[in-house]
KEKESE-581087 format. One line per field, with one value per residue (C-alpha): residue in three letters; x, y, z. Coordinates in steps of 0.2 Angstrom, whole numbers, plus 5000, padded with zeros to 4 digits. Layout:
BEGIN
rest	[ALA | ...]
x	[X | ...]
y	[Y | ...]
z	[Z | ...]
END
This chain:
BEGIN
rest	[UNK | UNK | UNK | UNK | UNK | UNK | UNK | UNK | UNK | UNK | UNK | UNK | UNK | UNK | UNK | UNK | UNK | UNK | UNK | UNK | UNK | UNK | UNK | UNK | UNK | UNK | UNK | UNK | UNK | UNK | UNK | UNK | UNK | UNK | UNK | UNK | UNK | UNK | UNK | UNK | UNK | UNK | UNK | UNK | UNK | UNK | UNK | UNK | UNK | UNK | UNK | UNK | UNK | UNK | UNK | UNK | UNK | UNK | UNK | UNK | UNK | UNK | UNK | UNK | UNK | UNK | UNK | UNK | UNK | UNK | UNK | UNK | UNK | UNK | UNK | UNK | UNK | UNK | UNK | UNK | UNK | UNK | UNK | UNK | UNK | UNK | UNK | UNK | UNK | UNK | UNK | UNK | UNK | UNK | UNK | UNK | UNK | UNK | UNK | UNK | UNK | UNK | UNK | UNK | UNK | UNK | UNK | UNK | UNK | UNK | UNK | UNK | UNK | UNK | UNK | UNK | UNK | UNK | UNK | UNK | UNK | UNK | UNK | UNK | UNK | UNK | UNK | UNK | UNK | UNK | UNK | UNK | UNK | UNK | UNK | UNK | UNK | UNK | UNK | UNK | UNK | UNK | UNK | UNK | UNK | UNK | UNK | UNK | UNK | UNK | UNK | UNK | UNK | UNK | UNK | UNK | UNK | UNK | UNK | UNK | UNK | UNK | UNK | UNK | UNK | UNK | UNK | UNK | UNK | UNK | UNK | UNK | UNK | UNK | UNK | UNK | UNK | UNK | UNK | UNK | UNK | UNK | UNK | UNK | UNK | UNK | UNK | UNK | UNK | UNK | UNK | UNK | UNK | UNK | UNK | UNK | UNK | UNK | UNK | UNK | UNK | UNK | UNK | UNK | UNK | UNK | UNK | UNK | UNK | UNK | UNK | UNK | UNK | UNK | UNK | UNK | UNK | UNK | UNK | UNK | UNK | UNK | UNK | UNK | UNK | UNK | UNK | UNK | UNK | UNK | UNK | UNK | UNK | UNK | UNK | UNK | UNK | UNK | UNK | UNK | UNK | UNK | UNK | UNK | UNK | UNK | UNK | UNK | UNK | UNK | UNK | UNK | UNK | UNK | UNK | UNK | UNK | UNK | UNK | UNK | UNK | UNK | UNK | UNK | UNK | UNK | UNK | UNK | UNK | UNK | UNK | UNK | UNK | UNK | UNK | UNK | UNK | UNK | UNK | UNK | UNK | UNK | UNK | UNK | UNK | UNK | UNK | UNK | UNK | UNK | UNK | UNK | UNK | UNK | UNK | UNK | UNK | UNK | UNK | UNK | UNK | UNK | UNK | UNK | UNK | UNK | UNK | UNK | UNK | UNK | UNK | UNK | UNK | UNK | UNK | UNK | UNK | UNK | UNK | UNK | UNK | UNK | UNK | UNK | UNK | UNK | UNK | UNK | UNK | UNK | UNK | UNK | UNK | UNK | UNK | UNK | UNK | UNK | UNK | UNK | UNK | UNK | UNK | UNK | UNK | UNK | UNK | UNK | UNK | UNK | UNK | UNK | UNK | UNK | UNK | UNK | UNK | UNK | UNK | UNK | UNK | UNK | UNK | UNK | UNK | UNK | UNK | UNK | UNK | UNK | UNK | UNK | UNK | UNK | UNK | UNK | UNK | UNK | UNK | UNK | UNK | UNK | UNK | UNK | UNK | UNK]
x	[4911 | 4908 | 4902 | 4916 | 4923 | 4916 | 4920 | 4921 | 4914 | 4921 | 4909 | 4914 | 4932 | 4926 | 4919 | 4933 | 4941 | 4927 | 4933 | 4950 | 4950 | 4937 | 4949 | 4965 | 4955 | 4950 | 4967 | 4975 | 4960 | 4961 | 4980 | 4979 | 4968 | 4973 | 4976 | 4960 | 4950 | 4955 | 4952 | 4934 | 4930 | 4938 | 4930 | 4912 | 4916 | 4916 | 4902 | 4891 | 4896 | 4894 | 4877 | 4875 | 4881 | 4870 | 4854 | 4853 | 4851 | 4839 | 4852 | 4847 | 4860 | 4858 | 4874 | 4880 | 4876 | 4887 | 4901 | 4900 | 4904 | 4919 | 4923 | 4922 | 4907 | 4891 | 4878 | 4863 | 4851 | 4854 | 4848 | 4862 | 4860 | 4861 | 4876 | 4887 | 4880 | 4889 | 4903 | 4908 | 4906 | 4918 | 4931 | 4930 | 4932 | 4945 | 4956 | 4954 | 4961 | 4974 | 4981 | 4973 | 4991 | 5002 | 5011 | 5011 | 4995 | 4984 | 4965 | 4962 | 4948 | 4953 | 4956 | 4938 | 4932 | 4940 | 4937 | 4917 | 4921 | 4928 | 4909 | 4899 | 4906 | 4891 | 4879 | 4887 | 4868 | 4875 | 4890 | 4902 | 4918 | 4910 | 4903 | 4884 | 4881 | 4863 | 4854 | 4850 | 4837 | 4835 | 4818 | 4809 | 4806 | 4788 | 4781 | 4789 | 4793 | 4810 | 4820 | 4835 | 4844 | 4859 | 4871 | 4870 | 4879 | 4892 | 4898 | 4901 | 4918 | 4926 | 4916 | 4926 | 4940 | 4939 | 4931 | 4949 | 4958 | 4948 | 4950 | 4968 | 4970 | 4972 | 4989 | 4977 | 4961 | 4961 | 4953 | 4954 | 4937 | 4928 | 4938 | 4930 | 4912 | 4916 | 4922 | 4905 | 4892 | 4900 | 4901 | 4883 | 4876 | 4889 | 4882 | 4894 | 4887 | 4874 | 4873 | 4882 | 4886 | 4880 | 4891 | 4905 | 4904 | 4901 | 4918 | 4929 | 4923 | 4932 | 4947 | 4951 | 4950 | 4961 | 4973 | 4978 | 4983 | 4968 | 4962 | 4961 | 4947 | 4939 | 4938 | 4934 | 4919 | 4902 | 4892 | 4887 | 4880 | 4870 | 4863 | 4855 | 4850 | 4845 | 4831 | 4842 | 4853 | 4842 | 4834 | 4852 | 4856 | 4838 | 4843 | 4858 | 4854 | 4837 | 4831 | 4846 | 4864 | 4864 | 4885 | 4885 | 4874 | 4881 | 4891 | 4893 | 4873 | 4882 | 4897 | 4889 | 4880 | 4894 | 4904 | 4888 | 4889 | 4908 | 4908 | 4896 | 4900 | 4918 | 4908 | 4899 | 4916 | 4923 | 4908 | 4908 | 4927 | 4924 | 4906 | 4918 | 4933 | 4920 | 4914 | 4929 | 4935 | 4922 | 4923 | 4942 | 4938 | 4925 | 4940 | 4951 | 4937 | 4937 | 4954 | 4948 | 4962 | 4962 | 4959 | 4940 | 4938 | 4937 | 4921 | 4913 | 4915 | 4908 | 4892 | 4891 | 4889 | 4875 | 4887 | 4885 | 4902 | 4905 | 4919 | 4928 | 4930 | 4936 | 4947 | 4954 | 4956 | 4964 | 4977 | 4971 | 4963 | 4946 | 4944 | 4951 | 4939 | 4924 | 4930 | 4932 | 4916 | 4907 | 4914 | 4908 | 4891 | 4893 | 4896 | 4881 | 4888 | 4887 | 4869 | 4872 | 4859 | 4857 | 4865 | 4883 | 4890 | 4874 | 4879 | 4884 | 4884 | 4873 | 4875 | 4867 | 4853 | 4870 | 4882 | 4870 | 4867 | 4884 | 4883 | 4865 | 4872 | 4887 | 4880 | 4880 | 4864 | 4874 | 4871 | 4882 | 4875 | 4875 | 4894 | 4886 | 4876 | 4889 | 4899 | 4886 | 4884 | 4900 | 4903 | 4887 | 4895 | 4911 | 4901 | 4893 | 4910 | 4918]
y	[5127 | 5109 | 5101 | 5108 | 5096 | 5096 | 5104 | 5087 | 5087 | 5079 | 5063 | 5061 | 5060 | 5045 | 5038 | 5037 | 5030 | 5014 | 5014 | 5014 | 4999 | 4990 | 4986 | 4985 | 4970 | 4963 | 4966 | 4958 | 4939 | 4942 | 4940 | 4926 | 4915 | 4902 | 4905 | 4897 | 4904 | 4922 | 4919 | 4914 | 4929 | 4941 | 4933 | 4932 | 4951 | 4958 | 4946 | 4956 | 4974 | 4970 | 4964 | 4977 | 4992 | 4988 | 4983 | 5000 | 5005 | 4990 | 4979 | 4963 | 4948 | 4933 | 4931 | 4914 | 4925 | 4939 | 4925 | 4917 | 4936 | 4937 | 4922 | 4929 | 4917 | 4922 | 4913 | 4909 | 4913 | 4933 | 4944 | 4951 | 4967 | 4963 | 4954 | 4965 | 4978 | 4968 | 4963 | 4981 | 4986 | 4972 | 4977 | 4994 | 4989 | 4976 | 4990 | 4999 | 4982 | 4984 | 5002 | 5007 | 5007 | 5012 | 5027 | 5032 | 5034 | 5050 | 5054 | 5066 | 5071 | 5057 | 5045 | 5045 | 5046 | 5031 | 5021 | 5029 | 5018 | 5002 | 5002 | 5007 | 5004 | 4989 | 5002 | 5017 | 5024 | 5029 | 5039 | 5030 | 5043 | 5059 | 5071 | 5073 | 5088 | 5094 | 5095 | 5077 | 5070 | 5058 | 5049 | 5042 | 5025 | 5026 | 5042 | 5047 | 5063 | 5072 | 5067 | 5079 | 5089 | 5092 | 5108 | 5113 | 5104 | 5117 | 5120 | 5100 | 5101 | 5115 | 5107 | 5090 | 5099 | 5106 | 5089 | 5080 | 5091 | 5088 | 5069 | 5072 | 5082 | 5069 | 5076 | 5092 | 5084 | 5074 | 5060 | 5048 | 5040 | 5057 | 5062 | 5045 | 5052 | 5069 | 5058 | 5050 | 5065 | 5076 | 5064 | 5060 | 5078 | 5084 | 5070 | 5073 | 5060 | 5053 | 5036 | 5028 | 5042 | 5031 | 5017 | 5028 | 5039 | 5022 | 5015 | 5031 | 5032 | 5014 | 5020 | 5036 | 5027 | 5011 | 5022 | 5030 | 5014 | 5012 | 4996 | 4985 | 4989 | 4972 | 4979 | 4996 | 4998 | 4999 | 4995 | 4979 | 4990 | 5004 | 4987 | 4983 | 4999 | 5008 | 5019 | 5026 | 5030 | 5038 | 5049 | 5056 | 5060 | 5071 | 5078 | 5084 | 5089 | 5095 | 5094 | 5102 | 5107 | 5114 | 5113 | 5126 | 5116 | 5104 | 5089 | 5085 | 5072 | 5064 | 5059 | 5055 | 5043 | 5034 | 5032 | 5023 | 5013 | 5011 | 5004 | 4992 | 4985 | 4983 | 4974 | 4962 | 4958 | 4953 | 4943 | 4934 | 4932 | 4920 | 4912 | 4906 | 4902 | 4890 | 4882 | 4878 | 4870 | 4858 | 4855 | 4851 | 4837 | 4831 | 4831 | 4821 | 4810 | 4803 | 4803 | 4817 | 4827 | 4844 | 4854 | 4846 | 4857 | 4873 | 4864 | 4860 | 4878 | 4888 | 4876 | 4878 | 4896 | 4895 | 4895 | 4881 | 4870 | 4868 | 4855 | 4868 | 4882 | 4868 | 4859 | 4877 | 4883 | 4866 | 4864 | 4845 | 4836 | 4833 | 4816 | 4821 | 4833 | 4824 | 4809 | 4822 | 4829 | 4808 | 4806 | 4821 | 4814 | 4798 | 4805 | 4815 | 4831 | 4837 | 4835 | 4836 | 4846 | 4844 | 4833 | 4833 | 4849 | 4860 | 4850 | 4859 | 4853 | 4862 | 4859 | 4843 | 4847 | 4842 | 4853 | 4868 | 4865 | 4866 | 4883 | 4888 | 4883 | 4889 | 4906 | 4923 | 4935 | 4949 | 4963 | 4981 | 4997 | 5011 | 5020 | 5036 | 5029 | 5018 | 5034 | 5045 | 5029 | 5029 | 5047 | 5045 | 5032 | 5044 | 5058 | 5049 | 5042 | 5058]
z	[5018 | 5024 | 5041 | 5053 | 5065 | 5080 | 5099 | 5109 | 5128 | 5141 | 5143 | 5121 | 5126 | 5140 | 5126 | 5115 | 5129 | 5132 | 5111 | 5113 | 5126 | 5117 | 5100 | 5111 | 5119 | 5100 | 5093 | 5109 | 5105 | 5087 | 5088 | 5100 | 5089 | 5077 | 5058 | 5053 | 5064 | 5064 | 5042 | 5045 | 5058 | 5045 | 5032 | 5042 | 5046 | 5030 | 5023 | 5036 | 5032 | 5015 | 5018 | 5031 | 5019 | 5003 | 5013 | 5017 | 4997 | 4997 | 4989 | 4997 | 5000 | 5013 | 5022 | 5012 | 4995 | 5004 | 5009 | 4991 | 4984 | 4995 | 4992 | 4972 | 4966 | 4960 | 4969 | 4956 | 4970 | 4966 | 4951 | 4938 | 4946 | 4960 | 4960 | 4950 | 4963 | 4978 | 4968 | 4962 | 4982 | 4985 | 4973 | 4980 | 4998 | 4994 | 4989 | 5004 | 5014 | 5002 | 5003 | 5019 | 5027 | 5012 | 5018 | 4998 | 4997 | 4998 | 4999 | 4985 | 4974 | 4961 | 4973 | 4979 | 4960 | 4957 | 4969 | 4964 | 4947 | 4956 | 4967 | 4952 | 4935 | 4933 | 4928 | 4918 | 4918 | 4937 | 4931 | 4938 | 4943 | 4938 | 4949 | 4947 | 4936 | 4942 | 4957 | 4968 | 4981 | 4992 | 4991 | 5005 | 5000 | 5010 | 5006 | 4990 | 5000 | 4997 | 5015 | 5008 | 4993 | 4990 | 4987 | 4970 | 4956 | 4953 | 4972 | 4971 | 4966 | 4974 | 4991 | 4986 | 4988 | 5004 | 5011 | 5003 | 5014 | 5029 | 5024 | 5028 | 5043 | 5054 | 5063 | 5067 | 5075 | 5093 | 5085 | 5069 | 5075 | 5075 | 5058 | 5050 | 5056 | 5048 | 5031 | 5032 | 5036 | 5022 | 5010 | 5013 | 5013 | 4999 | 4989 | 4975 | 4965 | 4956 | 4964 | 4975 | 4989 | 5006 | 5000 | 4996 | 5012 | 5023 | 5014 | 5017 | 5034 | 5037 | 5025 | 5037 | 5054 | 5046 | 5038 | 5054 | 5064 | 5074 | 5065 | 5051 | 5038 | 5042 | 5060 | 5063 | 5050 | 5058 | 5040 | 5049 | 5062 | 5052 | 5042 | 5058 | 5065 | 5048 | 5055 | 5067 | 5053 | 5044 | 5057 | 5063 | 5046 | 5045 | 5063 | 5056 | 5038 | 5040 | 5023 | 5013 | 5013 | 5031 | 5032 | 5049 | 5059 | 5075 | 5069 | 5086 | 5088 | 5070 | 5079 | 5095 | 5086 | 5076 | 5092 | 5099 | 5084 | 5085 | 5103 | 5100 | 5083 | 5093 | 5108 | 5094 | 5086 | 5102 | 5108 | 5087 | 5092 | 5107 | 5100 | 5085 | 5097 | 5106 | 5094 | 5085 | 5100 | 5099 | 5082 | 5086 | 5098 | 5087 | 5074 | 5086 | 5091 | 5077 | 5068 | 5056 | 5046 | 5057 | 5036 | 5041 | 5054 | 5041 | 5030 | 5049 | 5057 | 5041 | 5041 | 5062 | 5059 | 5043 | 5029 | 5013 | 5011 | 4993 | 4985 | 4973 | 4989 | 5001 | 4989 | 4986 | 5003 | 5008 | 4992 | 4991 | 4974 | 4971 | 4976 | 4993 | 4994 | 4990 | 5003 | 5017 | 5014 | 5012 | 5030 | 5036 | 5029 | 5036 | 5055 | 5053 | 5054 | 5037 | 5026 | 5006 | 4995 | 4976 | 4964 | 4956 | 4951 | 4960 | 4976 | 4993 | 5012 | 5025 | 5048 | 5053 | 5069 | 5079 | 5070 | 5073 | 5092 | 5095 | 5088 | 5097 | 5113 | 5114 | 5110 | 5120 | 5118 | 5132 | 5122 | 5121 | 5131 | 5125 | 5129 | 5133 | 5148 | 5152 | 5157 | 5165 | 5175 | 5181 | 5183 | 5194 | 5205 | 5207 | 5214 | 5224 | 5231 | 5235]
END
């Protein structure tokens, strides 16, 4: 048996709802908002959950190494390893954008293998698409202390099976959100592989809840959010797992946790959505000020928000020729908005001091509560009412 899905209370239902209404709001700006600026939030968004997702496995890339791997380069600032390490996690996920709402495609045992190879086929040392065939631990990186073990090795197929079905059981449970949580928890504690299982089981959580309708991939994953709060994630895991494959204890502080996660990664997304919204509308004026081709606003917005402007990507994302590039990017220069760094084909453009306090001073530090709160809190106020 696996991690059963759990007996949802009252005040989780609330919950889902606060969820619900959150990415009906996103959906509602992200669908209002021109086409170059909804490509840089999606873009910006999946920089940061990939950042967010492999920091946990102490994978370390800055957020313009993490754009550039979207963006398929790979920046000179990074180790091989590393590199290849992001870039196979972007292959992976890249599918999932892709076939996520392909009604012909099914979440099976080989699919999850596979898509194990896309993430991991840099280091076949890793056995990538093969289930692990003896036991696994996880290590904690301080004390050198096994934190958890897995089932054994030979329970690990007949267990992927049954965690397939539960993958695709969405017509039988109240909710997809909660269904992605379980996808995530028995992935993790199954730990069918050798390597690899957080990344998998924090890719497939995104792939159930985006499969269902809820969201885009881009949009409903929370990998930026567990990149942030790692700790956290860690410690619920231990909660729930103590130690070893525990598959009849409570899902229910796992799930709590995620939706927690969910609600405020949605909060953060629509806060980013109205930061970048600002800003571009500044940089559009700036634009008209001074007679500048509105493509000049793309270079200017990336580099408002930390990101390096490079000739071959602009000149690429603008369909225009070399030398129209390069005088775009001298004008910007020359208005003091753009700063070049390096020579000739090593050169790239960072924010001017101006650029950047557009950025600083347009920004929001409101932060999201926490759902759960949020609810008592009201149903506080209601009895008190009546």
């Amino acid at each position: 048996m696996i991690h059963a899905y759990p007996i949802l209370e009252q005040i989780d239902h609330d919950v889902l709802g606060l969820i619900r209404e959150q990415r009906r709001l996103l959906r509602h700006q992200v669908g209002q908002n021109p086409l170059r600026w909804n490509g840089f939030l999606r873009k910006n968004t999946f920089a940061r959950a990939l950042q967010g997702s492999n920091s946990i496995e102490g994978i370390n890339a800055n957020l313009d190494e993490a754009m550039a791997i979207i963006d398929d380069e790979r920046p000179e600032t990074l180790e091989e390893e590393t590199a290849r390490a992001l870039e196979g996690y972007r292959q992976a996920v890249t599918y999932i954008i892709r076939i996520h709402d392909d009604p012909h495609t099914k979440v099976g045992t080989q699919f999850i293998r596979t898509l194990h190879y896309m993430m991991l086929n840099y280091d076949m040392s890793k056995m990538p698409g093969q289930w692990r065939p003896g036991p696994v631990y996880v290590v904690h990186e301080g004390t050198k202390e096994v934190a958890y073990e897995g089932p054994p090795a030979e329970e690990v197929p007949c267990l992927m099976d049954e965690y397939a079905e539960q993958l695709n059981s969405s017509d039988n449970v109240e909710s997809s959100t909660v269904l992605g949580a379980m996808a995530h928890l028995n992935l993790a504690m199954i730990h069918p592989f050798k390597d690899g299982n957080g990344r998998m089981a924090r890719a497939l959580q995104t792939l159930v809840i985006s499969q269902n309708g809820i969201s885009s991939p881009t949009f409903c994953s929370i990998e930026e959010w567990l990149g942030r709060n790692t700790l956290a994630y860690y410690d619920i895991l231990k909660e729930v797992g103590q130690g070893s494959w525990h598959p009849k204890n409570s899902a229910l502080p796992w799930v709590r946790f995620c939706l927690k996660a969910h609600y405020q990664q949605a909060a953060t997304l629509m806060k980013r959505n109205t930061h970048i919204g600002r800003v571009w509308g500044e940089i559009a004026q700036i634009c008209r000020q001074h007679d500048l081709h509105d493509r000049m606003e793309g270079p200017l917005l990336e580099a408002a928000f930390g990101y390096k402007v490079r000739n071959h990507r602009y000149r690429e994302e603008s369909d225009i020729s070399d030398a129209v590039a390069g005088r775009d990017l001298r004008r910007l220069c020359e208005l003091d908005w753009l700063i070049p760094v390096g020579e000739k084909r090593g050169r790239y453009y960072v924010a001017s001091k101006l650029l950047l306090e557009i950025t600083e001073r347009t920004r929001e530090e409101r932060r999201a509560g926490d759902p759960y709160e949020l609810v008592a809190q009201r149903t506080a106020q209601l009895e008190m009412a009546v």
